[in-house]
Biopython code that builds the backbone (N, CA, C, O; Angstrom):
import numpy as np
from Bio.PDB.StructureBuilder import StructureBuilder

atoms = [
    (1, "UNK", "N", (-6.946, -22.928, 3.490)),
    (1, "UNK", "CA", (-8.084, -22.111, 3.171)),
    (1, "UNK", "C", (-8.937, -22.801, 2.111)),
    (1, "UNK", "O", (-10.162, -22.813, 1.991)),
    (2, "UNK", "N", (-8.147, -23.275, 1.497)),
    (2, "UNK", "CA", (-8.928, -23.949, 0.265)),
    (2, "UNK", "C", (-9.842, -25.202, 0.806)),
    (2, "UNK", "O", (-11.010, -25.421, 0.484)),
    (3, "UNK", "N", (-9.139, -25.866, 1.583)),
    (3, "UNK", "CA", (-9.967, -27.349, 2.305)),
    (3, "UNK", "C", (-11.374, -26.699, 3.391)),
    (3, "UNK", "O", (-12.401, -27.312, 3.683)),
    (4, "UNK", "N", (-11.066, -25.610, 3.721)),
    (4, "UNK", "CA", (-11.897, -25.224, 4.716)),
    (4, "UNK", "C", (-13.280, -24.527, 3.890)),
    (4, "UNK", "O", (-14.423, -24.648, 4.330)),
    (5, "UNK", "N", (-13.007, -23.930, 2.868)),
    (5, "UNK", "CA", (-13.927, -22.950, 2.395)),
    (5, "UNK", "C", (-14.865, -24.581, 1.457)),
    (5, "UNK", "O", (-16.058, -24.735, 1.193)),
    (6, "UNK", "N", (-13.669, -25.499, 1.203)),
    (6, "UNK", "CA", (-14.837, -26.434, 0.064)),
    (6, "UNK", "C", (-15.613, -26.987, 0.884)),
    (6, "UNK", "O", (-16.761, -27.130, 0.464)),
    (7, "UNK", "N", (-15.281, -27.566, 2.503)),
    (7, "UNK", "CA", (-15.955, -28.250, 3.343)),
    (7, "UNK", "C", (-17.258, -27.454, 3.689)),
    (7, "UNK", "O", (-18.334, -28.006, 3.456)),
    (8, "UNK", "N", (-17.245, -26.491, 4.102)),
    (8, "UNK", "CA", (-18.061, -25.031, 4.188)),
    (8, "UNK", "C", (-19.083, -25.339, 3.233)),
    (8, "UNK", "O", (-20.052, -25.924, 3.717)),
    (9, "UNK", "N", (-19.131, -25.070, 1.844)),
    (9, "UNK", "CA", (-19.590, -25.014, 0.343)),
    (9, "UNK", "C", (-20.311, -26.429, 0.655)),
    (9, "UNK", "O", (-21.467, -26.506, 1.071)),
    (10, "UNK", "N", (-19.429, -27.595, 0.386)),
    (10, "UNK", "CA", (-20.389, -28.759, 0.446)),
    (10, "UNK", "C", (-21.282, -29.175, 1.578)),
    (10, "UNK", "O", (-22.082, -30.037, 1.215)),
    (11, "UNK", "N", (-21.398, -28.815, 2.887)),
    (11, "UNK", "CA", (-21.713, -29.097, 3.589)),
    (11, "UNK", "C", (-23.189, -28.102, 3.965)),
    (11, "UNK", "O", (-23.989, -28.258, 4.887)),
    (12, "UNK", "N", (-23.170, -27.112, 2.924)),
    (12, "UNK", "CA", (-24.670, -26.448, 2.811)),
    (12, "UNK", "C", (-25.617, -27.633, 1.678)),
    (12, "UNK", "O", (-25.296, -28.155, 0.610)),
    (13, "UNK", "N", (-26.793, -27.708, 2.467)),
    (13, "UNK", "CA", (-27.474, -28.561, 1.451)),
    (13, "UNK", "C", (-28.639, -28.231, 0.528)),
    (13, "UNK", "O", (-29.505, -28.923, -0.007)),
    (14, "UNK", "N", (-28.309, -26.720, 0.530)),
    (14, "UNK", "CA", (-29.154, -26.237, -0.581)),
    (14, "UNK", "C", (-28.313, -26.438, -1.967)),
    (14, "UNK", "O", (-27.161, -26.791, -2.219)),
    (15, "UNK", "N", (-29.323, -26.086, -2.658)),
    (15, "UNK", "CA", (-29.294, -26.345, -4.061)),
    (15, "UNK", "C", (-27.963, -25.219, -4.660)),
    (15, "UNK", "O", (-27.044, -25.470, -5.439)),
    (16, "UNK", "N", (-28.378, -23.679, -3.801)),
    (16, "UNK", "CA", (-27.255, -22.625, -4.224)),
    (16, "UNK", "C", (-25.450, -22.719, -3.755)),
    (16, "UNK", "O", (-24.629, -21.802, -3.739)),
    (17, "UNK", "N", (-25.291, -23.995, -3.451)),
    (17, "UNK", "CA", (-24.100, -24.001, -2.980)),
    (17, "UNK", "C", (-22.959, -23.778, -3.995)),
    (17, "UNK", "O", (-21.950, -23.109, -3.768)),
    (18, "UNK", "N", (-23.297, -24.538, -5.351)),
    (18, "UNK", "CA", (-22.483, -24.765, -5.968)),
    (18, "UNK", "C", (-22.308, -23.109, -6.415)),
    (18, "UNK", "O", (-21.520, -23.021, -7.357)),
    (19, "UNK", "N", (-22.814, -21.864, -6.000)),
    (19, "UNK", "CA", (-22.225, -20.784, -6.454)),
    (19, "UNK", "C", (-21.311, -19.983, -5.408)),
    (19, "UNK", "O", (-20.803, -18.874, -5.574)),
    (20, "UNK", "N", (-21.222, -20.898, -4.189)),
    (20, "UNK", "CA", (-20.154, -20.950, -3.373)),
    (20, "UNK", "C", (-18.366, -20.954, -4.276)),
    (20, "UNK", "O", (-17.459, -20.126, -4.192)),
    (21, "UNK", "N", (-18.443, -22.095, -4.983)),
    (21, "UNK", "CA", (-17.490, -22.505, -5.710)),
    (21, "UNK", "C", (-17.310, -21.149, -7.097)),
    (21, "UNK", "O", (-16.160, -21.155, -7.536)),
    (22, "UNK", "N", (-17.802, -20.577, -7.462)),
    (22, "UNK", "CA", (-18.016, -19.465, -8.232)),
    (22, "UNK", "C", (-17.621, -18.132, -7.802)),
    (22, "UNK", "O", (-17.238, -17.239, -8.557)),
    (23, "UNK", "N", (-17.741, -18.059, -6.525)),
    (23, "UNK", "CA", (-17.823, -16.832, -5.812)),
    (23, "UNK", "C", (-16.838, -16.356, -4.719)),
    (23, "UNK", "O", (-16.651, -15.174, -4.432)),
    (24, "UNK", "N", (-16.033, -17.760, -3.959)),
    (24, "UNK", "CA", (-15.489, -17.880, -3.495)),
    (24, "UNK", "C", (-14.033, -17.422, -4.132)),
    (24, "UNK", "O", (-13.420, -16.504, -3.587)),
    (25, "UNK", "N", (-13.461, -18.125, -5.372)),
    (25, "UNK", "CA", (-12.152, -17.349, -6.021)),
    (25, "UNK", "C", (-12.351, -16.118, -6.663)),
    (25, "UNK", "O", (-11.416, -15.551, -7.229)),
    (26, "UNK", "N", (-13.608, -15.601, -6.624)),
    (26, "UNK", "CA", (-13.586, -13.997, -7.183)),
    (26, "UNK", "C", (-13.382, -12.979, -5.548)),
    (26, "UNK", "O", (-12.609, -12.029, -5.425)),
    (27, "UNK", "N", (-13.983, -13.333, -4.843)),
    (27, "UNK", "CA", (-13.544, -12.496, -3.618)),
    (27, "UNK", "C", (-11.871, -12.265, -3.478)),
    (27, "UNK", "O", (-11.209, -11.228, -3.416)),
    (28, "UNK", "N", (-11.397, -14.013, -3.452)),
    (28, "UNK", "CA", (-10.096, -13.780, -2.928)),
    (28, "UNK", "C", (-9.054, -13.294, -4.503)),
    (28, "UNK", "O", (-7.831, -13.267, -4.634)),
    (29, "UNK", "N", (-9.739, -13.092, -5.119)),
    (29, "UNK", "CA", (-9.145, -12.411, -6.324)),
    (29, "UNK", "C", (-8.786, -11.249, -5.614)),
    (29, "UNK", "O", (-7.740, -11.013, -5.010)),
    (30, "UNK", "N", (-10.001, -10.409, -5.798)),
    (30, "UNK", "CA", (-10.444, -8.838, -5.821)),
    (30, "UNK", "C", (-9.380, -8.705, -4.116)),
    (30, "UNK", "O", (-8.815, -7.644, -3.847)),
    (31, "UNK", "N", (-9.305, -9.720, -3.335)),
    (31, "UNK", "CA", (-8.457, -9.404, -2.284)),
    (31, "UNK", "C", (-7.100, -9.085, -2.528)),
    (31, "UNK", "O", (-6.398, -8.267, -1.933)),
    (32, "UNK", "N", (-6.716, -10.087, -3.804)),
    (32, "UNK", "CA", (-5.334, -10.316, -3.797)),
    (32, "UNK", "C", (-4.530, -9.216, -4.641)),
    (32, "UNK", "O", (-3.325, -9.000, -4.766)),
    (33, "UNK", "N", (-5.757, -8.563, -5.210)),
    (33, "UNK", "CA", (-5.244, -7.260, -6.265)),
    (33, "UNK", "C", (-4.609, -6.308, -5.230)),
    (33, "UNK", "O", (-3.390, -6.163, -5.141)),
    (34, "UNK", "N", (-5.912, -5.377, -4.103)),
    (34, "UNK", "CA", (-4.859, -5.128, -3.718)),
    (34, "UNK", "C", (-3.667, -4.829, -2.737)),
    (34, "UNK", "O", (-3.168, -3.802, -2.277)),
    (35, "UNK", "N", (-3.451, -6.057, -2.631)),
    (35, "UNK", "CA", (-2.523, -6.934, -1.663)),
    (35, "UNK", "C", (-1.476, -6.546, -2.386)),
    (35, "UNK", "O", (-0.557, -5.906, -1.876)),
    (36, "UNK", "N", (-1.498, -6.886, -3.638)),
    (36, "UNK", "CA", (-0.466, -7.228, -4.656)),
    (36, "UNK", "C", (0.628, -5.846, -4.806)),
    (36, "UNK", "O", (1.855, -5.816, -4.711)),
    (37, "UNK", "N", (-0.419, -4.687, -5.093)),
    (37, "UNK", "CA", (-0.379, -3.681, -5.174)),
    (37, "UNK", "C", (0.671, -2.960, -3.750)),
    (37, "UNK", "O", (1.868, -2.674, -3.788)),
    (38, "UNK", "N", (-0.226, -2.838, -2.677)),
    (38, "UNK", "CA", (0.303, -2.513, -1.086)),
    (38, "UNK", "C", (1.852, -2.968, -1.427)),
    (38, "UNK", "O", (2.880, -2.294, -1.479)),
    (39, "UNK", "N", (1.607, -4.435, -1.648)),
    (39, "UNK", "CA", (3.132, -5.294, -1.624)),
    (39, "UNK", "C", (4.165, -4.414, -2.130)),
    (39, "UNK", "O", (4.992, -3.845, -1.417)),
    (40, "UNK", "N", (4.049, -4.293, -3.889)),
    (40, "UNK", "CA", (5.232, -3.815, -4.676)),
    (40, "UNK", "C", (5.515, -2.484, -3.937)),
    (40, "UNK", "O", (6.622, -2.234, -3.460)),
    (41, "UNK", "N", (4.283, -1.508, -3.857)),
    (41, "UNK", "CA", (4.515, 0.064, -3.083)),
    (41, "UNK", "C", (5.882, -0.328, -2.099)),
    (41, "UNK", "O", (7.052, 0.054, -2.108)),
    (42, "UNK", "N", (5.125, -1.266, -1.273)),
    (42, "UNK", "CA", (6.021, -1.175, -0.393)),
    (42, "UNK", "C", (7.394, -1.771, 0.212)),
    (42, "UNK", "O", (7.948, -1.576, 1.294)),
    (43, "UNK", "N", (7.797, -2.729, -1.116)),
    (43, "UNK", "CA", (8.553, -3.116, -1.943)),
    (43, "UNK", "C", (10.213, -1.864, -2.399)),
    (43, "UNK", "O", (11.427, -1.801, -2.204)),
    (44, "UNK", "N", (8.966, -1.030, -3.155)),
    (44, "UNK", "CA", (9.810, 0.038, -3.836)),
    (44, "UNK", "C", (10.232, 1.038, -2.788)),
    (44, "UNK", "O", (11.112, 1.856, -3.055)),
    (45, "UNK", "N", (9.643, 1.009, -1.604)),
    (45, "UNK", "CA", (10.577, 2.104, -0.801)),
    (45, "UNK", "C", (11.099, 1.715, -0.079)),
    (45, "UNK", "O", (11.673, 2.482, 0.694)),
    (46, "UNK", "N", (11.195, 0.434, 0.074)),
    (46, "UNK", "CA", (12.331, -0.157, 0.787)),
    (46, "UNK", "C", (13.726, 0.103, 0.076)),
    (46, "UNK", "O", (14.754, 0.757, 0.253)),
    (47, "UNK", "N", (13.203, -0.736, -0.777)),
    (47, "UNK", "CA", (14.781, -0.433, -2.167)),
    (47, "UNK", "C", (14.780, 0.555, -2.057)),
    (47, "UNK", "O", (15.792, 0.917, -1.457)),
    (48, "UNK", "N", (13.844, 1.709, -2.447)),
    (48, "UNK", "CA", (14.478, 3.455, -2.487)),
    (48, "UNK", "C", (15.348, 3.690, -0.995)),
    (48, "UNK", "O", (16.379, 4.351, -1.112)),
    (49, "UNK", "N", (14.973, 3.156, 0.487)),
    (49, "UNK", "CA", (15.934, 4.057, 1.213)),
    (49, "UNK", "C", (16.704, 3.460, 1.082)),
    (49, "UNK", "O", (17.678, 4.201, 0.950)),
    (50, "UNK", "N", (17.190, 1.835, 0.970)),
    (50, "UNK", "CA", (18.425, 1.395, 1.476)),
    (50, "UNK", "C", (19.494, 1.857, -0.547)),
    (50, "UNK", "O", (20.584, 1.354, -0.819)),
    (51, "UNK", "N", (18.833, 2.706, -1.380)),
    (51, "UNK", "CA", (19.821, 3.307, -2.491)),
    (51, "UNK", "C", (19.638, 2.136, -3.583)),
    (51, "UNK", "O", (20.271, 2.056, -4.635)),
    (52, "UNK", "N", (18.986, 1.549, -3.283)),
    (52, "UNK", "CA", (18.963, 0.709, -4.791)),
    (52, "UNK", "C", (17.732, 0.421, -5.868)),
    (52, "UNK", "O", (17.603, -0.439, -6.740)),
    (53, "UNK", "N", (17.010, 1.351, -5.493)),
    (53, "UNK", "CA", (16.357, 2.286, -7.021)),
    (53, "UNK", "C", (16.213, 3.267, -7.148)),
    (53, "UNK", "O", (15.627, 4.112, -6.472)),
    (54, "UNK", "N", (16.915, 3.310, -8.355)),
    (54, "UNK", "CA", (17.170, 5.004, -8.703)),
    (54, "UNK", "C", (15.717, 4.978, -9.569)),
    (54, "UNK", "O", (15.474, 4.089, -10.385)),
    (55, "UNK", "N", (15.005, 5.831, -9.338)),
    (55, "UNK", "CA", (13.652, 6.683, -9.980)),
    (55, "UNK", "C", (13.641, 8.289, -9.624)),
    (55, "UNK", "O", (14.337, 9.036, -8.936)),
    (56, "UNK", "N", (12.492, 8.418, -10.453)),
    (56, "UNK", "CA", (12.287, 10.309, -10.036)),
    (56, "UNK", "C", (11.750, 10.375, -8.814)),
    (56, "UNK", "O", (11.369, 9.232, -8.561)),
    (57, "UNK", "N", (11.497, 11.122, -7.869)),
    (57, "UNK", "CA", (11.369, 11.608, -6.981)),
    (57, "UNK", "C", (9.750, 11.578, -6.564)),
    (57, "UNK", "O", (9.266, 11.589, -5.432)),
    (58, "UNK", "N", (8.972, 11.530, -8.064)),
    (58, "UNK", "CA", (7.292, 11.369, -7.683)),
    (58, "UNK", "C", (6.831, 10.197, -7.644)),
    (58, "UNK", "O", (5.667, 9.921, -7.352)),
    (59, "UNK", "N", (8.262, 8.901, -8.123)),
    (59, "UNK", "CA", (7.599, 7.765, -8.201)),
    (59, "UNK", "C", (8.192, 7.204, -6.640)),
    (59, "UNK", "O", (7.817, 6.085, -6.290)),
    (60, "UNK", "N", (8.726, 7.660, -6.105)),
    (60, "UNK", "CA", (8.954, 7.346, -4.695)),
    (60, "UNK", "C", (7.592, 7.657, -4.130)),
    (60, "UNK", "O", (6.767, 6.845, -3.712)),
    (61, "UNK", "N", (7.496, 8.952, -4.188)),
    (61, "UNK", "CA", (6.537, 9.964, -3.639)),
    (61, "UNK", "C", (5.138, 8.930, -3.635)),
    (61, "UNK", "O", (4.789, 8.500, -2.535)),
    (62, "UNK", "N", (4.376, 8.548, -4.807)),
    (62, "UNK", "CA", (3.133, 7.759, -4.750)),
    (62, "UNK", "C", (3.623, 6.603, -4.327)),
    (62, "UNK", "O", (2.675, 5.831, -4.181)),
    (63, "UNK", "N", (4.724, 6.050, -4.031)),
    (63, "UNK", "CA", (4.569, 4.781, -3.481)),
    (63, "UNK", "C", (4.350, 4.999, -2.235)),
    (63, "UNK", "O", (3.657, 4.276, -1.519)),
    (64, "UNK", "N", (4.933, 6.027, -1.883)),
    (64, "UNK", "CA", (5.475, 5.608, -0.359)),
    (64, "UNK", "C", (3.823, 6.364, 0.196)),
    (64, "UNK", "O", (3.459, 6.471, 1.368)),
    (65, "UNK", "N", (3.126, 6.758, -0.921)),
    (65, "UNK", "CA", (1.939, 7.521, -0.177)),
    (65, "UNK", "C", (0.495, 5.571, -0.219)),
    (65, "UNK", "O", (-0.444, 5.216, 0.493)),
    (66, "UNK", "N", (1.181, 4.977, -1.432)),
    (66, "UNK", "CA", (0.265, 3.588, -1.447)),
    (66, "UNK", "C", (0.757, 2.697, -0.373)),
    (66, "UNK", "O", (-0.038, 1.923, 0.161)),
    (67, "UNK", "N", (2.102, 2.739, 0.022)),
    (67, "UNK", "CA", (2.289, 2.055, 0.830)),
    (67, "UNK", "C", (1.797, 2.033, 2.443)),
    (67, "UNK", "O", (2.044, 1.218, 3.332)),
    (68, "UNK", "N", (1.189, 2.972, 2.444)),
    (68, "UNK", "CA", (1.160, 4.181, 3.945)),
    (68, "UNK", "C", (-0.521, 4.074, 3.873)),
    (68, "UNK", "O", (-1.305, 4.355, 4.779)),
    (69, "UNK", "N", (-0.806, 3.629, 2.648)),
    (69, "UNK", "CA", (-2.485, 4.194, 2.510)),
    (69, "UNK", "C", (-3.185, 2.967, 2.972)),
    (69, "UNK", "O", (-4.253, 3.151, 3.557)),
    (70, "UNK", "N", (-2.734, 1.646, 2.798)),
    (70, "UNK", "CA", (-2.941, 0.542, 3.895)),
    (70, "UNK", "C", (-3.377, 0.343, 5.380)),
    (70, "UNK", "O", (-4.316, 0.014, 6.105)),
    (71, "UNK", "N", (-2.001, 0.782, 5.352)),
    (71, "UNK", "CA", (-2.189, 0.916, 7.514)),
    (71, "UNK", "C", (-2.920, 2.032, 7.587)),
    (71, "UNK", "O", (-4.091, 1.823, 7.905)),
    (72, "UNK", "N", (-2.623, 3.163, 7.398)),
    (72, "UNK", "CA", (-3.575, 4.817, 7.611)),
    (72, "UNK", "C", (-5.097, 3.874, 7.530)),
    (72, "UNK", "O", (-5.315, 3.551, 8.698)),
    (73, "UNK", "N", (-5.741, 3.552, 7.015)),
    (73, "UNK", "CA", (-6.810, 2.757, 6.959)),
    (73, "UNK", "C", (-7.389, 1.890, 7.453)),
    (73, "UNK", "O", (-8.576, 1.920, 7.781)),
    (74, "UNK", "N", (-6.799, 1.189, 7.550)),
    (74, "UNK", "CA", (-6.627, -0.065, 8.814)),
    (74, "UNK", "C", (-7.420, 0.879, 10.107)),
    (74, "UNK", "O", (-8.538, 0.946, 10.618)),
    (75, "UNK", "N", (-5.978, 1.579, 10.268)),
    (75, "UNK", "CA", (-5.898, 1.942, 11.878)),
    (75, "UNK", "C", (-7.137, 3.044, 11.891)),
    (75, "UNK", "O", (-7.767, 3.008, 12.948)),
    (76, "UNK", "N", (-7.612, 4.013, 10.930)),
    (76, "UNK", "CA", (-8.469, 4.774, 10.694)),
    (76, "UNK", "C", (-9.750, 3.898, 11.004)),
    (76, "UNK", "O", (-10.403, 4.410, 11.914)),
    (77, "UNK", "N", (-10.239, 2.861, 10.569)),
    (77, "UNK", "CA", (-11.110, 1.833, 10.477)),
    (77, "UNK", "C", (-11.127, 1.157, 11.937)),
    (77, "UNK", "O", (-12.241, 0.852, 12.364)),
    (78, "UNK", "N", (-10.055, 0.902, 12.714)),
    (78, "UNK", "CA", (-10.186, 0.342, 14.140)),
    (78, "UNK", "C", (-10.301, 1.332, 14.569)),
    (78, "UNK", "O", (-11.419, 1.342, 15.083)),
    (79, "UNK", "N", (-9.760, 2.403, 14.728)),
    (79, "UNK", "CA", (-10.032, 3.452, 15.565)),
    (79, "UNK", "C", (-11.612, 4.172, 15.704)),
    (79, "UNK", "O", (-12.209, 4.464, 16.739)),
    (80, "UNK", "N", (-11.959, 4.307, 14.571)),
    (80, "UNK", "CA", (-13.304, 4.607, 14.934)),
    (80, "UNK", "C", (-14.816, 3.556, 15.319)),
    (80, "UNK", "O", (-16.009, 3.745, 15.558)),
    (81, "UNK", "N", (-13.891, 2.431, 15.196)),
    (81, "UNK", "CA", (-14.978, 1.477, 15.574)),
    (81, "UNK", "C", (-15.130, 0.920, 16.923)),
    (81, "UNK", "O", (-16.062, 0.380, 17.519)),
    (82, "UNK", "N", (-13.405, 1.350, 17.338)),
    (82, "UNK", "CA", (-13.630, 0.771, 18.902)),
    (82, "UNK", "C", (-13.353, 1.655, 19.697)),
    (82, "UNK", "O", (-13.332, 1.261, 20.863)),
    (83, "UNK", "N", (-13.015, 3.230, 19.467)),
    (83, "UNK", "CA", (-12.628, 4.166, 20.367)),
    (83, "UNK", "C", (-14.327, 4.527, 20.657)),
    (83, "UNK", "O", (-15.372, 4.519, 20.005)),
    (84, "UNK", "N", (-13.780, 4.912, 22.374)),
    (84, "UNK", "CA", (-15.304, 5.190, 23.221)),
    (84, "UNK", "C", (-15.988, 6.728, 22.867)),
    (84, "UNK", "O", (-17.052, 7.065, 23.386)),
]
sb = StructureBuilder()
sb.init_structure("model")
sb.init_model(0)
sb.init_chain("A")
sb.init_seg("    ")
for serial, (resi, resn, name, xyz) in enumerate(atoms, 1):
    if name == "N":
        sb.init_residue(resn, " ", resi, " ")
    sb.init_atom(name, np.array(xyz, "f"), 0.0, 1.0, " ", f" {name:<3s}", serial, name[0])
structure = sb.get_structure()
């Protein structure tokens, strides 16, 4: 990704390219937050069913609702874009 996006960047021959290079690791930032996030959620309810984290009962509860809030979205988002 990295070789592809700089080839991309240099290969515009305007003057604004170089804010390609600026702009480019803030997107995949703001992507990776929350990626990061989805991840641990869904992380923690794995460990919660197979018994190996013990927490209260609401911190299951919001994970397993962040973990779920991903796909619900996703599929919410394809569905209304390609159903007839």
């Amino acid at each position: 990704m990295l070789v592809a996006s700089t080839v991309m960047i240099l290969a515009d021959p305007g003057a604004t390219a170089a804010f390609g290079f600026i702009f480019v690791p803030l997107i995949a930032a703001a992507a990776a937050v929350p990626a990061a996030v989805w991840g641990a959620a869904a992380g923690h309810v794995v460990l919660h069913l197979q018994g190996r984290a013990p927490e209260p009962k609401l911190v299951f509860w919001s994970a397993l609702v962040a973990a779920l809030s991903l796909p619900g979205v996703l599929g919410y988002e394809l569905w209304s874009r390609f159903a007839p």
